[in-house]
C-alpha positions as CSV (number, residue, x, y, z in Angstrom):
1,X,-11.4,-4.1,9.2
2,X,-12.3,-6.8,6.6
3,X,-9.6,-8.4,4.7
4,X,-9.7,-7.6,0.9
5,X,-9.8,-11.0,-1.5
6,X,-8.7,-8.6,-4.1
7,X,-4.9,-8.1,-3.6
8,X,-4.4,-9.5,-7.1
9,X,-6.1,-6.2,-8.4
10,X,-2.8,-5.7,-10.9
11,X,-3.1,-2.2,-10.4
12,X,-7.2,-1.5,-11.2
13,X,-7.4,1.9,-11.4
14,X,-10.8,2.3,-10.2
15,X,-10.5,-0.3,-7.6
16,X,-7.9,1.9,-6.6
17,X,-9.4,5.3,-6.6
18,X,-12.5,3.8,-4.9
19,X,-9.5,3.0,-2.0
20,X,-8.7,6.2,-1.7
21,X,-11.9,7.8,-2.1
22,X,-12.7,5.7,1.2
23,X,-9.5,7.6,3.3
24,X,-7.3,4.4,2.3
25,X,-3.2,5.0,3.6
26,X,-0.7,4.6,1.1
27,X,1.9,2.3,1.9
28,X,5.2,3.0,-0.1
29,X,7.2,-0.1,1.0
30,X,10.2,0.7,-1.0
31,X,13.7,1.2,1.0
32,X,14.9,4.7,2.3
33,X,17.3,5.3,-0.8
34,X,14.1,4.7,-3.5
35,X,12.5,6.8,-1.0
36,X,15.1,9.5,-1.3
37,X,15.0,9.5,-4.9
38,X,11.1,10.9,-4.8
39,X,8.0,10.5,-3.0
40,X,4.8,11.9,-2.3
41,X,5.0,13.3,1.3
42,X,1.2,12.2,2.3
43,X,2.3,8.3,1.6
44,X,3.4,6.5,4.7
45,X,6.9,4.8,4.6
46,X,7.5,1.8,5.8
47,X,10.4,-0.5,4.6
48,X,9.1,-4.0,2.9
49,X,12.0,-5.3,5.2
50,X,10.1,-3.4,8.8
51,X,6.7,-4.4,7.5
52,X,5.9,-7.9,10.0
53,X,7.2,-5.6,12.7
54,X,4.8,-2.8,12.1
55,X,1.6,-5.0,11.9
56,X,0.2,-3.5,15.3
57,X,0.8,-0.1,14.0
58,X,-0.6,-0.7,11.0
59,X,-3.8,-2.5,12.3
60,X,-4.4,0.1,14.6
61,X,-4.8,2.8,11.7
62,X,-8.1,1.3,11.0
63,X,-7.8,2.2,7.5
64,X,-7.3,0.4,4.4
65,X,-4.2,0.4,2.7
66,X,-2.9,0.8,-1.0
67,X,0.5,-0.3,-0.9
68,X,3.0,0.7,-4.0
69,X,6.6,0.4,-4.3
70,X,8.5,-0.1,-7.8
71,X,6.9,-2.2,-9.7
72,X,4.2,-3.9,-7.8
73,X,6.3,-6.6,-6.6
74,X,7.3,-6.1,-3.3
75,X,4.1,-4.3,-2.5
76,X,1.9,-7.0,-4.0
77,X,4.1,-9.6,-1.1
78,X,3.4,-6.5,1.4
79,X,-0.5,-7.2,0.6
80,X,-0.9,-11.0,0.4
81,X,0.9,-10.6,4.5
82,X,-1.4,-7.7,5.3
83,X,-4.5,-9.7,4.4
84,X,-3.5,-12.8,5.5
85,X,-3.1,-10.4,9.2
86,X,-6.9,-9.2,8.6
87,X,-5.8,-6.1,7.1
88,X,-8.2,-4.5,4.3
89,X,-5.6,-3.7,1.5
90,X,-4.9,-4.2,-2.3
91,X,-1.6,-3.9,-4.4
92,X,-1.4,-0.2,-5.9
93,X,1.1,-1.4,-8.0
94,X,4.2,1.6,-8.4
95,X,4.0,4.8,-6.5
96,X,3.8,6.6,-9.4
97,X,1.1,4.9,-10.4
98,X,-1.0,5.7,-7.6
99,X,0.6,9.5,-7.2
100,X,-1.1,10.2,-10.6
101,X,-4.6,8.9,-9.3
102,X,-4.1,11.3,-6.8
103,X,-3.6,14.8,-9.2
């Protein structure tokens, strides 16, 4: 996997549908109460708080990865970690955001 120089994308949409277009994950990063309020079931969960502990996992999707969570803030720190770990992803902003690239 090649490392994206791009996680300061602030939230291109056709940066991001060209991710998902290439079988990217989505990485909703937000905790298990936002995530109770609504989410798309084909996004993968992961807490931003569980996220250094998951890096194995993570690297051994072999995907790349669009992460969201509210705004774009704790997604966008998700990102600058997952690159910095060799990880191919970008910043999809909110998961709404990204949901609606998806319909």
């Amino acid at each position: 996997m090649k490392a994206s120089k791009s996680y300061n994308s602030r939230y291109r949409r056709d940066l991001i549908q060209s991710y998902l277009k290439n079988e990217a994950i989505v990485l909703d990063v937000r905790s298990q109460q936002e995530w109770n309020l609504g989410h798309m079931e084909n996004f993968k969960h992961i807490e931003f708080r569980d996220i250094k502990g998951k890096l194995d996992y993570l690297k051994a999707l072999d995907k790349p990865i669009v992460a969201v969570c509210i705004s774009g803030m704790r997604s966008g720190q998700v990102v600058e970690h997952l690159v910095r770990e060799g990880i191919d992803a970008i910043n999809g902003g909110s998961w709404q955001n990204v949901a609606e690239l998806m319909n």
